[in-house]
N, C-alpha and C positions, 0 to 999 in steps of 0.2 A: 406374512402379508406379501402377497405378489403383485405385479404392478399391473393397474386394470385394462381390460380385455380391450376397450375404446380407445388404448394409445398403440396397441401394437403396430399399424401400420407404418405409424413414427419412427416405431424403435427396430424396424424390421432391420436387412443388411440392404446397403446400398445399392448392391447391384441387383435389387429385386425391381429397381426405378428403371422404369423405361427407356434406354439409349444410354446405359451407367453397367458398362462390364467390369471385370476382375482389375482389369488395367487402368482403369478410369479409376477404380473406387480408390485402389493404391495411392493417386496422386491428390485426389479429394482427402485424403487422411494426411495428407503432408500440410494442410489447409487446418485442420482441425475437423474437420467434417468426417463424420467417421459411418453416423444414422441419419435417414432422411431428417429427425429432428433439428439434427443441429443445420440441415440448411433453411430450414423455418427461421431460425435465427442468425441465420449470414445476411443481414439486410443489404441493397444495392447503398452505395455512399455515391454515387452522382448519377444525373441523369443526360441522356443526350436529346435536344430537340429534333423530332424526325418530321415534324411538322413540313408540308410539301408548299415550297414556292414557286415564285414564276421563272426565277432567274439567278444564276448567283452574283450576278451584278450588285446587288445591294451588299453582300454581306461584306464582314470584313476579312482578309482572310488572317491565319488559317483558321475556319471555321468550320464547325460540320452543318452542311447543307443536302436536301432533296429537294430533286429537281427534275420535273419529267425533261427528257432531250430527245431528237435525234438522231439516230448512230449514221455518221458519215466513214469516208474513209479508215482501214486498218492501214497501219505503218510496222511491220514487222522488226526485230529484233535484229540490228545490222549484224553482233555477236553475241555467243550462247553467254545465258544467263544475262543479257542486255534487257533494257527498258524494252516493251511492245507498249506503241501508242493506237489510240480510236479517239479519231475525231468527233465530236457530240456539240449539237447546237440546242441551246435551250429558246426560249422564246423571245432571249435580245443579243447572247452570242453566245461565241463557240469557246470552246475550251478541251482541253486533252485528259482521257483515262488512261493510266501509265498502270501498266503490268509488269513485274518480276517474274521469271522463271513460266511464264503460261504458255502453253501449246497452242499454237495458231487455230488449230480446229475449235478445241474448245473456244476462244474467244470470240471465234466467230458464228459458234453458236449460242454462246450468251447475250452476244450484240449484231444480230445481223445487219447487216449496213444497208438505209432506208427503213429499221421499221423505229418505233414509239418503247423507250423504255424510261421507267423509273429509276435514278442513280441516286444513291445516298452516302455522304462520306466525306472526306476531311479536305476541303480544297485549299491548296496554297499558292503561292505563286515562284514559279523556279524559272530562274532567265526572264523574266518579265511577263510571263504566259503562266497561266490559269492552269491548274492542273488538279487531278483527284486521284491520286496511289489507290491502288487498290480499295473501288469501293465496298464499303460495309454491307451495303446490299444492292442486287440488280434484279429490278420485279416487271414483269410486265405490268401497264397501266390497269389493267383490271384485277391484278393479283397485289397493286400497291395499299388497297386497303388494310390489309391483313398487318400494315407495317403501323406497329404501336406510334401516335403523336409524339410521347417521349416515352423515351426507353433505357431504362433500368442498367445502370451499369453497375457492377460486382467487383466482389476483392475476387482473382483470378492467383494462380499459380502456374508453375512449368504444366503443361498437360492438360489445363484446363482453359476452355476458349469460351468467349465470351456466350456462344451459342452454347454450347454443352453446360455452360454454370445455367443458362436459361431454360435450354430445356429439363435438364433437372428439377430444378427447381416448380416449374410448371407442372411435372409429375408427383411431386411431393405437396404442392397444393391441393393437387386432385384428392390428396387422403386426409387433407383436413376432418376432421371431427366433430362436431358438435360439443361443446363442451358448454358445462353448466358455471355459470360464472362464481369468481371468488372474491371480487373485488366488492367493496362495502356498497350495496346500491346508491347511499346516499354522497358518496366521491363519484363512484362512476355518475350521477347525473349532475352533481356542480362541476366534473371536469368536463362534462360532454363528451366523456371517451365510448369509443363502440364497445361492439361484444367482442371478446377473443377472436375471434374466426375472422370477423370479419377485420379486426384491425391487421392480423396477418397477411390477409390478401391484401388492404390497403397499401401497408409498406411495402411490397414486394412491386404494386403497381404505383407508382408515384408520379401525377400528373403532369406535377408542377417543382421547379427545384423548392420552392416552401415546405412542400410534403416530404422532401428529404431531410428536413431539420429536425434536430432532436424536441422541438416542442410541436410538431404537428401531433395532433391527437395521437395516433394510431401507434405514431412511433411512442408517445410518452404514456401511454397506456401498456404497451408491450416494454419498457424498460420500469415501468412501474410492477410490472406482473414477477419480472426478475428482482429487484429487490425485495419485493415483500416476500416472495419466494425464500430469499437467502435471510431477512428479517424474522421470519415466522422458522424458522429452523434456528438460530441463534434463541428464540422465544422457548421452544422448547427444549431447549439445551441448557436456559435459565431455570425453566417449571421440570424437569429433571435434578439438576443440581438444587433446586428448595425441595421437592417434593419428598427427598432425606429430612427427616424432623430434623429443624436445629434447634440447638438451644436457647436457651431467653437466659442472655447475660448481663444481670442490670448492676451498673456501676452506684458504686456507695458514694465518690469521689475522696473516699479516706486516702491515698494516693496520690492522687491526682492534683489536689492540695497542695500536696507539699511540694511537687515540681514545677506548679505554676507559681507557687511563692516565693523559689530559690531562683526560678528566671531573672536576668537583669533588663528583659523587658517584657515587654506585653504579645502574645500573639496578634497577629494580624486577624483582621474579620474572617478572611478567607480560609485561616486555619481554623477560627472558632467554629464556622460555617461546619466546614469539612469535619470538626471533631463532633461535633452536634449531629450529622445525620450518618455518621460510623458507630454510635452510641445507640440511634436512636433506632439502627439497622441487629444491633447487637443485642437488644433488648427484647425484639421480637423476636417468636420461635419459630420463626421460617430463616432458612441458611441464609446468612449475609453473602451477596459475591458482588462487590464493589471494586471499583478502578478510582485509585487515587492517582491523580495526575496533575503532576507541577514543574514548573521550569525549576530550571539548573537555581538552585537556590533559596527556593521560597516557602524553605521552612518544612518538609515533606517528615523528615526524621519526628520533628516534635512531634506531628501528628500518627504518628505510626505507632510513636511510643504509648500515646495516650489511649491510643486503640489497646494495643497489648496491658495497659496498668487495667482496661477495664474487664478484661478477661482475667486479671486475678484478683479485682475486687470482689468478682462474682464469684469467687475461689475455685478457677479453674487456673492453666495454662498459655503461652503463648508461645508463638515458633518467627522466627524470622529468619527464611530463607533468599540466600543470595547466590546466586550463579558461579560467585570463583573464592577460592580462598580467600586473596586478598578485601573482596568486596565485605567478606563475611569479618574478617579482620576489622575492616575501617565501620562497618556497622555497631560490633562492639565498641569501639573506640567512641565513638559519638553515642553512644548508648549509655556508656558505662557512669558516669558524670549522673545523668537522670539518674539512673537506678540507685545511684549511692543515696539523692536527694527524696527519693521515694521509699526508699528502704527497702527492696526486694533484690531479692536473689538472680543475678541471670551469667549465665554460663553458654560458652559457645563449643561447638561440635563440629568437625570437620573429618576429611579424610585422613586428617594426619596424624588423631589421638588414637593411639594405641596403649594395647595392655591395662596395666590395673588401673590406667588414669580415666581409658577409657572406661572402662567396668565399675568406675567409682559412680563417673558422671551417668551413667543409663542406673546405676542403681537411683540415684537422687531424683534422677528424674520422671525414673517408676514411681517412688511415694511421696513426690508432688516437693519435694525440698529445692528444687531448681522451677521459678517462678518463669521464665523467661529465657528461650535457648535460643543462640544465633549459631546459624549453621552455613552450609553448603548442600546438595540434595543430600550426604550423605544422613540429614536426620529423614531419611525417608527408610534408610534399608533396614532389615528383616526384626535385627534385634533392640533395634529403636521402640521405646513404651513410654507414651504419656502417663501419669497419673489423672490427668481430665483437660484434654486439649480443648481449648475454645477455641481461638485464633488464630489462622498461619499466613502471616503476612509473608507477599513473594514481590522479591525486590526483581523488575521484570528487565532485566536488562540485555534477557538472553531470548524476547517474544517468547512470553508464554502463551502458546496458545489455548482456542477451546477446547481441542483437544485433552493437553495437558489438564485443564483445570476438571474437564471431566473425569480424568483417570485420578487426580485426587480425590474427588468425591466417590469413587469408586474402592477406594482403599476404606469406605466406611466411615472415613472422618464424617463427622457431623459437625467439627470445625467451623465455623464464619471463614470465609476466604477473602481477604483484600489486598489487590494487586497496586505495586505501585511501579507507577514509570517518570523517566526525568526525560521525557521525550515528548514536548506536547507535542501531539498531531489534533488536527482539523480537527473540526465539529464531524465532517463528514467522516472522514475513518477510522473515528474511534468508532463511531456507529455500528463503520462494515466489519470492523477489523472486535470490536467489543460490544457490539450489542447486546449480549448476554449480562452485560454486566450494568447497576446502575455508576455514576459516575460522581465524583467529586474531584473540583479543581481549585486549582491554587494559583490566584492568579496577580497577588500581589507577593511583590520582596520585601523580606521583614526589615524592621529598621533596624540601622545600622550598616546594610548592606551597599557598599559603598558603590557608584557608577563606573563600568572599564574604560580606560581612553582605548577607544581602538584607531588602527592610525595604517597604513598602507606605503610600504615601503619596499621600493624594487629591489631584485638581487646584488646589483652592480652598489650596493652600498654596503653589502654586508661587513667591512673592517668598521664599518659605522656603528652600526649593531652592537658589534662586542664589541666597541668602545663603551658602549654605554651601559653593557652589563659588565664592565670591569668596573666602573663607575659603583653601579651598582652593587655588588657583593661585596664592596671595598665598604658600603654603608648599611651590609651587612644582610643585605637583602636576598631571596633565592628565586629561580627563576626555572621555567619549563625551557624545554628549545624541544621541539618536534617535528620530527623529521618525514617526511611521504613518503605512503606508501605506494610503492611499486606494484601492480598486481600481479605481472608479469611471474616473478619468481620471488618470492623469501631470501633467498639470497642474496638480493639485490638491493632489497629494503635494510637489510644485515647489513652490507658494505655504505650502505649512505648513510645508519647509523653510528657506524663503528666508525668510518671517518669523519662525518662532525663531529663524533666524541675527540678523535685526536689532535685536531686541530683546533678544538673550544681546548682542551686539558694543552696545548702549548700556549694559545693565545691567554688560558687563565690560570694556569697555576698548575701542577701535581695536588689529586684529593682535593680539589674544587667539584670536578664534576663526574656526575653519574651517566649509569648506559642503563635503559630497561628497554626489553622489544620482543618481541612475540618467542623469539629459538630459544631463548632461555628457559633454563631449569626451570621450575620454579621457586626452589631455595633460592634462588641467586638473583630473584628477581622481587621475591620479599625481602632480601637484605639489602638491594639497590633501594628500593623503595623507601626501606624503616631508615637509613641511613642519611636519605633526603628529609626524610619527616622529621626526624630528630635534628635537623640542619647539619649534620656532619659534611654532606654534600650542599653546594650552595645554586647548582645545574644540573636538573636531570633532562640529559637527552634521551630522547623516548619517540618511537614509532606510536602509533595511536591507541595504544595499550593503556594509556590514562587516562582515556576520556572517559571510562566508566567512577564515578563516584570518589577519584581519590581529593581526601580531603587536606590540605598545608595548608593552613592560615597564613603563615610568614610568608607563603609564593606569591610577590606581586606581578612577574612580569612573566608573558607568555609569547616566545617566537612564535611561529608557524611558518617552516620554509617550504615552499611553491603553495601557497594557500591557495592557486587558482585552481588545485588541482581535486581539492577536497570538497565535499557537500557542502549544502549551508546549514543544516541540522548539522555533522560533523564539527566545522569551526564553531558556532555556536555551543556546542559542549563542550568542546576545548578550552573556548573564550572562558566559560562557567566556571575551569577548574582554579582561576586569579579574583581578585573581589573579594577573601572571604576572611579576610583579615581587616586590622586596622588601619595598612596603608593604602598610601593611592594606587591602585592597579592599571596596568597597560595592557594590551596587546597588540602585536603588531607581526602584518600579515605581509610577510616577502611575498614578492611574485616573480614570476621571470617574464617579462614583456616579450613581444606587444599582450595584453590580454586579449580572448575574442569575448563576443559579445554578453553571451552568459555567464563567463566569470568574471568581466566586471560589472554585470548587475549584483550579481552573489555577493562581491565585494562592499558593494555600494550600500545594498540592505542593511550590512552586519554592522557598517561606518552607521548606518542610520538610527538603527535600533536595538534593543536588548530586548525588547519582548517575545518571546519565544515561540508565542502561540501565531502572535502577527509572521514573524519567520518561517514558521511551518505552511501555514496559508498562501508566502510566498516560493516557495520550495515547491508544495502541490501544484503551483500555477507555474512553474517552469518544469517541473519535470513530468508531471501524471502519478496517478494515485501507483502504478504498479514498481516504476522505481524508489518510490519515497520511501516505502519499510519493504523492498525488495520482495516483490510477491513471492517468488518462488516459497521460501521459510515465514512466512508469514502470516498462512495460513486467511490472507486477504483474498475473498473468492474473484475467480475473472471473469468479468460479466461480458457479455456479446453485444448488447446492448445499449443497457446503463450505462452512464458517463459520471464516474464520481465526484468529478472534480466541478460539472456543469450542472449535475441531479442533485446537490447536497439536500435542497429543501424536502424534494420527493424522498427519496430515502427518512429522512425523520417520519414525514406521514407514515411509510410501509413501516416502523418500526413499531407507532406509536397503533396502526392497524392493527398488527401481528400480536402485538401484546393483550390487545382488546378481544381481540377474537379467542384466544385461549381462553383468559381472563373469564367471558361469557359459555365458551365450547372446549373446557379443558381435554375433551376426547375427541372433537372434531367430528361429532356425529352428528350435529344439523346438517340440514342441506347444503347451507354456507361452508358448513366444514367441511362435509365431504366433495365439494368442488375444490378446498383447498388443498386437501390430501393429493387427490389427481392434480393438482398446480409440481406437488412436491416431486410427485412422479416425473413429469412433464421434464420438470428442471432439472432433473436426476440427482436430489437432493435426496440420497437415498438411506445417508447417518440419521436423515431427522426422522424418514419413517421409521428406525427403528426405533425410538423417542418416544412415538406416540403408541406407549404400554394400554393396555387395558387398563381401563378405570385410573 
């Protein structure tokens, strides 16, 4: 499939636009701008009034003002590189045009002195006297029509000037298309959006600063046409991943039974919820590929489990994959308790089983005697063999993306796939970032689960601190201390752990406290760890290497030193890893004063709330959807237009579109579809055209 003949002019090279050389185009690429297309989607972000008055008496300054004058007096430049002034009187007084670096001739053939010109440009007042640096434009009065009411101002770069983004852009208009629409006629007429075409020229001309706002038509039509874009490609990457027959797993509850009866309490609704449409997903013979997603806490393992009992009720398999040893460790460990109560078999696989122990476990697990396997990727490599996998649960703690989840399906599994994360995000980016997937959430904490005091305490107190975690482990209690990270160098973060380690181990004892942090082995940093869990250690100082899922019941109390310096997802996980025992839990977050303003809102939130999902919400509104799960590895697309964080609602529409449109045009060969295809092109959403196979 090649990309259709009516967008070429789009996709041509830059310097085939009118007044856009070799040198120009270089610096346009430093911009992102690489094809006339993507300056279709540079829209201008402010506008300037060029609207002509009588005088600039009224305004205020510095303001930008046009104003017919006429040219009096030139005042030449006393020394080189000196200000050149022209005197100009408008229709109630006079005021000064200051030049840098200008040759006498030319000035005075731009202004000759006596006639009538048009000036437009930024007046301010310096020494008391009116003045306009170098105006933005000098027209004669019958050539001042040509000068736009308001006018379009751009993101610029080194090399690029406000007239060269414009006329570009003007020449790139000119190749507009005609293009057949993709949007649902019945949105396009309750939004009152234009056609394509013409909403591009709208935003490029914008009358009025209203027209500049992301809900003027033309713009929320054009940032709609990009989500649905990226929408309907996640849609197809879903109807790819089902279009593998899966199998129809239907749960006996012979199992299931018996672990809901050995609980010593009841799930929450949230999990019944959750367990109910992971069942009801596994049951149909279309692939399951669901996002389970729950805060630090709320129960995510029960549910995971119950997934996996029903893949061997149905007398298949299940796999549960986690990103690190250790994670794959502590999965077992919370696992293992169920599995004894349900009576199935389940064994873990990592990189580190060698030899006949290895070759014992892939035999068992060839002819189906290992009911349940916790791994690391390594149950992915060559000589890995299910006897009948249904389920591979992926603990996501490393973004898996659609990528990833595609090239599982591509290994053949017909598998159910359900992702889980302890990271709520937004309504809006699981969308961007999971749309592919359906969702289930977890949004109560089970009982039991006791509330942290979190509490805010400056550096300059820290003999305070360990006093109270002397206190502390004297009552037999353990506790995290975590130490920031450096980004600077490793090395660094090394030395700030390895010295609170020495100075907590003199302030508490020898073999009180542990060190874990990124340089270590990894033997040395599962024996720091088991050696905390088992309470041998009563303080593990630790760089942010625990904030993935390690589970101590007995840890009630959690440092954090320089917490200003950490995310608030971040402390929020951190916070997560105290609470999960029987006693009271703390945390408490040094800072080094003064704080500036965003890390003491971050603060203030985490003092406010435990809710994770409310957190995330406040996270996306201080920082932007691209730092919050780090676009780069992310795999969260970056829209030119769309604003994730202000579009949430429109994005669900383009989702809930996208899905529909398949749904009725699996091949995209109505009209509607084939306008959507050229959208795909358009967008250079080039993985989904290869998605959309024949038949």
């Amino acid at each position: 499939m090649s990309r259709p003949a009516i967008l070429f002019p789009l996709f041509a090279e830059l310097d085939t636009l009118e007044g856009v050389g070799e040198k120009t185009a270089k610096h346009f690429a430093q911009m992102g701008v690489e094809r006339p297309r993507d300056l279709l989607f540079t829209l201008p972000y402010a506008g300037v009034d060029r609207r002509l008055k009588r005088t600039i008496r009224d305004c205020v300054p510095p303001a930008t003002v046009t104003v017919e004058v006429e040219v009096g007096a030139h005042v030449p430049a006393r020394r080189k590189g000196g200000p050149a002034r022209v005197f100009v009187r408008d229709a109630e007084t006079e005021f000064q045009l200051v030049f840098f670096h200008a040759k006498p001739d030319y000035l005075q053939k731009q202004l000759p002195t006596g006639q009538r010109r048009v000036v437009s440009g930024k007046v301010e007042i310096f020494d008391g006297l009116a003045q306009m640096v170098h105006p933005d434009h000098i027209l004669r009065p019958e050539d001042a029509r040509d000068l736009p009411e308001f006018e379009p101002v751009y993101p610029l770069t080194a090399g690029i000037t406000l007239k060269l983004m414009q006329k570009a852009v003007a020449a790139t208009l000119a190749r507009v298309p005609d293009l057949a629409d993709w949007i649902d006629p019945a949105l396009k007429a309750r939004e009152k959006w234009p056609g394509w075409a013409e909403a591009i020229r709208a935003a490029h001309a914008p009358g009025t600063m209203s027209d500049l706002a992301a809900e003027a038509p033309a713009r929320q039509r054009l940032a709609y046409d990009e989500l649905f874009a990226h929408q309907l490609t996640l849609a197809l990457a879903r109807a790819s991943l089902r279009r593998g027959k899966g199998r129809a797993s239907v749960a006996t509850g012979r199992y299931q039974r018996k672990v809901l009866a050995a609980l010593p309490y009841r799930p929450t609704g949230a999990q019944e919820r959750a367990m109910g449409e992971i069942a009801a997903d596994m049951a149909a013979d279309k692939r399951m590929s669901r996002l389970l997603q729950g805060d630090v806490g709320s129960g995510k393992t029960l549910v995971a489990f119950m997934a996996l009992l029903v893949a061997v009720e149905a007398g298949g398999q299940g796999v549960m994959m986690a990103p690190t040893e250790i994670l794959a460790r502590q999965h077992l460990e919370s696992l293992r308790p169920l599995a004894e109560d349900a009576g199935v078999v389940l064994e873990v696989l990592t990189g580190r089983d060698k030899g006949g122990e290895r070759a014992a476990k892939l035999a068992a697990l060839k002819d189906g005697r290992i009911h349940i396997l916790v791994g690391t990727h390594a149950v992915f490599q060559k000589d890995v063999a299910f006897h009948d996998l249904r389920l591979a649960i992926i603990d996501e703690q490393h973004r898996f993306g659609v990528a990833q989840r595609m090239e599982l399906a591509a290994k053949g599994l017909t598998a159910d796939v359900l992702v889980m994360t302890a990271t709520p995000i937004p309504r809006s980016l699981s969308l961007a970032q999971y749309g592919d997937m359906d969702v289930s959430i977890l949004d109560e904490k089970p009982a039991g689960r006791k509330p942290v005091k979190t509490a805010l305490v400056s550096s300059g107190r820290y003999d305070e601190v360990v006093g109270h975690l002397r206190q502390a482990v004297a009552e037999g209690r353990q506790a995290y201390w975590v130490c920031p990270l450096v980004e600077e160098s490793e090395l660094v973060d090394l030395t700030a752990a390895e010295d609170r380690f020495r100075a907590l181990r003199v302030s508490l004892g020898e073999g009180v406290v542990g060190l874990v942090h990124g340089q270590m082995p990894p033997s040395e940093k599962d024996a720091a760890m088991a050696a905390f869990a088992e309470g041998r250690t009563k303080v593990l100082v630790a760089t942010t290497v625990i904030e993935v899922g390690v589970n101590v019941p007995n840890a009630s109390i959690m440092v954090i030193e320089r917490a200003e310096i950490f995310g608030l997802a971040q402390l929020h996980q951190l916070r997560g890893r105290v609470g999960r025992g029987a006693a009271e839990s703390t945390c408490l977050m040094m800072y080094q004063p003064p704080l500036n303003d965003g890390a003491e809102r971050r603060l203030a939130i985490l003092r406010e709330t435990e809710d994770g999902f409310r957190i995330a919400e406040e996270d996306l509104a201080m920082r932007g959807a691209g730092d919050l799960i780090g676009t780069a590895q992310s795999g969260l697309p970056r829209f030119r237009i769309a604003d994730l964080e202000r579009q949430a609602a429109l994005l669900a529409v383009a989702q809930s579109d996208a899905r529909k449109l398949l749904a009725d045009d699996p091949g995209l060969t109505s009209r509607r579809g084939e306008a959507a295809r050229v959208l795909l092109w358009l967008m250079a959403q080039d993985r989904a055209i290869r998605l959309i196979k024949v038949g």
